[in-house]
N, C-alpha and C positions, 0 to 999 in steps of 0.2 A: 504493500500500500504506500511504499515510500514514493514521493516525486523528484527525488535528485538525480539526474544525470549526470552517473560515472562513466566516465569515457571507457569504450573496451579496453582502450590499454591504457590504464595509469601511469606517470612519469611517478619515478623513483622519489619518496619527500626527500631528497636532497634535490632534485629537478627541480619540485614544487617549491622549496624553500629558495634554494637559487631563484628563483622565478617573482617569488615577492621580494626579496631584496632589489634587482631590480627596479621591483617596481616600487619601491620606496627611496633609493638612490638616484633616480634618475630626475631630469628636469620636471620638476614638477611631480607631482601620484602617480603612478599608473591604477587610475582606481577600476577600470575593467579589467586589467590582467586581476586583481584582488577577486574580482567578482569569479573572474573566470578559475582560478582554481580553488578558493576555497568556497564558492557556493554550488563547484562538483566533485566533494568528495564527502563519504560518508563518515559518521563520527569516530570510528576506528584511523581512519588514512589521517583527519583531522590533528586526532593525535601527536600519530606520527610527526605527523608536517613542523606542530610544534617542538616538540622533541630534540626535532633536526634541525631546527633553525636557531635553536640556543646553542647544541653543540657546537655549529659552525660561524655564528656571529657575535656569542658570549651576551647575546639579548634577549627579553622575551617577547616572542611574537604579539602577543597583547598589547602588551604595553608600547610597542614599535607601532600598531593599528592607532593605537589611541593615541599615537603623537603626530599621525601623517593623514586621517582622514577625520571628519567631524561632525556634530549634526547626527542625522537621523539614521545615515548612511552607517556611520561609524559605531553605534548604538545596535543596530542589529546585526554588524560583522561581528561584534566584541562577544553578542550573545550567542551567533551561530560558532563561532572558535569555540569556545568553554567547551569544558569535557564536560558530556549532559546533568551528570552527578552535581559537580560545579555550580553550574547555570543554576538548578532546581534549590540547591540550598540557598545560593546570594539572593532568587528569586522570593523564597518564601523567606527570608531572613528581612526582606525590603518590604514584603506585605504583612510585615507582625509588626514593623516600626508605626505602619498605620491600620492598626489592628480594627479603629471603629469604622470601618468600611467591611461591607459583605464583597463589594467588587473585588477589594485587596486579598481580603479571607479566601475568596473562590480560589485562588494558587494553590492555598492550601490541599482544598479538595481535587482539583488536577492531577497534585502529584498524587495523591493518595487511591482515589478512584482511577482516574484515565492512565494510568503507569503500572506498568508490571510489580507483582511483589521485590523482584530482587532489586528494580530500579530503587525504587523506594527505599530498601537498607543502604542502599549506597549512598542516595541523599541523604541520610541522618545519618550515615557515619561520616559523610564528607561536610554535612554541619557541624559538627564536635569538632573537627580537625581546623576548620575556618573560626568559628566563633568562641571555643573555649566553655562552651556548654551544650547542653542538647534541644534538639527541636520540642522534644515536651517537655522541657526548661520555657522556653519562651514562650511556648503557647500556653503556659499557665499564666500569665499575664491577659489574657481574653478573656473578656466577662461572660459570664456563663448566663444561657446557657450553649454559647456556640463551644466553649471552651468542652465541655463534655463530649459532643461529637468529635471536635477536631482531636482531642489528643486521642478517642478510641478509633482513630481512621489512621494516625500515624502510625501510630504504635501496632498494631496490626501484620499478620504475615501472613497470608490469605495463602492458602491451598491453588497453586497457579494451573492443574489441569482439567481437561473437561469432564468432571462427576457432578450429577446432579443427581438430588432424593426427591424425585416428585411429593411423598407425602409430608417430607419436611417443609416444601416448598407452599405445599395449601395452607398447613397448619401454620407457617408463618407468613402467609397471606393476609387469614384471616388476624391475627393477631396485630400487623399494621394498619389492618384496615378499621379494628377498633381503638387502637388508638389514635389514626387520623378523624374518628369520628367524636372522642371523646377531646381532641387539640391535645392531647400530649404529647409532642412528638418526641420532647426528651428521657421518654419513659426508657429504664435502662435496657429492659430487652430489646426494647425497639436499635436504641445505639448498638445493642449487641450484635443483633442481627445484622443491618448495613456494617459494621466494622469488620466480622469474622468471617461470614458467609462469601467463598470463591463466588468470583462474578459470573459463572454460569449458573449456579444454584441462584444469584440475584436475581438474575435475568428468568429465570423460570418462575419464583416467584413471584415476581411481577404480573407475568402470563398466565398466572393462574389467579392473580388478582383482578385484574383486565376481566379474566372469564365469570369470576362470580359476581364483581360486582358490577360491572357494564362499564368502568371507567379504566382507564392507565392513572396508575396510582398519581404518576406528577400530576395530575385534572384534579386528583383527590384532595391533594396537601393543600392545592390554592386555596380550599376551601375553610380550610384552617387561620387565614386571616391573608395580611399583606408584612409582617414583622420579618425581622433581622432571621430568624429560627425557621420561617416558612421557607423563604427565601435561600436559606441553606441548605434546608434539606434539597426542595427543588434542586437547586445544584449537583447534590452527592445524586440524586435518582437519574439525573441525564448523563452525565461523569462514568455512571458505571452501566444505565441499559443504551445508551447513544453518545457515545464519547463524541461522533462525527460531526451529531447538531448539538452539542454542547459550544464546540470551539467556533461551528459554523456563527453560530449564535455570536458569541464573542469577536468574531471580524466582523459582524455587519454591525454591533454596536459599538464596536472602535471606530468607525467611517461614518454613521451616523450623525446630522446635526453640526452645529459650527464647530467646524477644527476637526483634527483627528486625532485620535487618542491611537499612538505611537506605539506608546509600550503595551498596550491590551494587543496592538496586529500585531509587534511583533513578537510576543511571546504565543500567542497561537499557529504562527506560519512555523517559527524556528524548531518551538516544541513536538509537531506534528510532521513536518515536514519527513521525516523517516521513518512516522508510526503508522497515519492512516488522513494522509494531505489527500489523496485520490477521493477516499471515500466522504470526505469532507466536500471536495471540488464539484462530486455527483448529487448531493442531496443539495448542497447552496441554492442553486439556481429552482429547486423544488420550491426552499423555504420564500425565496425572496424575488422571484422570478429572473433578477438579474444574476450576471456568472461572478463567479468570486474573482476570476482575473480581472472583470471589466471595472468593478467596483474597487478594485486594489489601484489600478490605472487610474478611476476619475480623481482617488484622490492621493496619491504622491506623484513624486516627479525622481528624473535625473538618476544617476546614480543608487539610491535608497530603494527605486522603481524597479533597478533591473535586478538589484538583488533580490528584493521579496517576487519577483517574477520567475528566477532563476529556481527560489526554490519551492514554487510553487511546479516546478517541470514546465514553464510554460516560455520563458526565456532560452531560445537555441545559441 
């Protein structure tokens, strides 16, 4: 489901490194050769490239981006470079600093829903190593009750293959389905259940919620009011049964209205861009009638264009 185009035959990261030196020695940027090989190669060669460019220039490739491009351009090189781990802790480390936002929180659930289990240990191990404490250190500063869910969504090691118990699945149907009818969503079975349960046993209970009560549960929770806690859960329910219109969701409302909200596109292109940018590209144009390329185009320009185009697969 990834949309980056790796070239059939990759240049060696010492090529690729050679190749951005370069293009940050020469008169002026080469800011398309930047484009051109790091927004086609995937987060392993990414690595590498860095790796190889400090051996051989005693610099870090980052910190070289960040002193030779700028702006909005510069901002989603910096986030596509990071080794994903990396990216996902400074990410959710930047959305606790402004905790009283559900938009900021939603990172939160990103990693935790739309990411593999094993990604996830890597971002709280590679939080401890960056900040000198742990991710459920800092999410204990979030007033509750988001703080309940979020740290049982981190903390978490979900069963990553496909088993599912259909009669577990009804019985904890019904059991969201009476607490989204009595508003308690922070009942603890309830948190137990979205935090522990593999997403394909979710994903069934959902289906089996859908069947007996004529609704998909996200129709259900709205019901529950318009507060901080509605709105989160709605989040963890898309995150984990439609990750695709979750982030789809998220670029149209980054482009949305006066201005554009930069770092919302570009942490849903960068972040997606090697898990499921396809299946995100196919449902867009369902949700919003317009295509997500078209929409990324009306509103950037230049350079910062061709990257989020690039790794949309839509940039040759």
């Amino acid at each position: 489901m990834s949309t980056i185009r790796v070239p059939d035959v990759v240049p060696s990261p010492k090529q690729d490194a050679e190749r951005l030196k370069q293009a940050f020695d020469g008169l002026g940027t080469d800011e398309k050769a930047i484009t051109w090989v790091l927004g086609r190669r995937n987060a392993g060669q990414r690595q590498k490239i860095k790796e190889t460019y400090q051996q051989l220039y005693k610099e870090n490739l980052i910190d070289r981006i960040k002193s030779e491009i700028s702006g909005d351009f510069r901002d989603v090189v910096v986030l596509w470079t990071q080794d994903p781990p990396e990216r996902d802790a400074k990410m959710a480390k930047e959305a606790l600093k402004k905790k009283s936002s559900i938009k900021h929180l939603q990172v939160l659930v990103e990693i935790a829903c739309a990411s593999s289990p094993y990604h996830l240990a890597e971002v709280r191990k590679t939080y401890c190593s960056l900040f000198e404490c742990s991710l459920e250190e800092d999410i204990a500063s979030v007033p509750l009750p988001q703080r309940k869910l979020l740290l049982a969504l981190v903390s978490s090691f979900r069963y990553d293959k496909q088993v599912v118990n259909m009669a577990v699945a009804n019985s904890e149907a019904t059991q969201l389905h009476e607490a989204i009818k009595a508003k308690k969503l922070d009942q603890d079975q309830v948190v137990h259940i979205l935090a522990t349960r593999n997403f394909y046993q979710l994903r069934a209970t959902f289906g089996c919620y859908e069947e007996k009560y004529g609704n998909h549960i996200e129709k259900d929770i709205k019901s529950c009011g318009k507060g901080d806690m509605v709105n989160l859960f709605k989040i963890v329910i898309l995150c984990i049964d439609a990750p695709e219109r979750h982030f789809a969701e998220v670029i149209r409302t980054s482009i949305l209205g006066l201005g554009t909200d930069e770092a919302s596109l570009n942490r849903a292109i960068v972040c997606r861009a090697e898990v499921d940018m396809k299946k995100i590209k196919e449902i867009y144009p369902l949700m919003y009638k317009d295509t997500l390329d078209s929409d990324v185009i009306g509103d950037t320009s230049g350079d910062y264009q061709d990257f989020l185009l690039t790794l949309t697969g839509s940039k040759l």
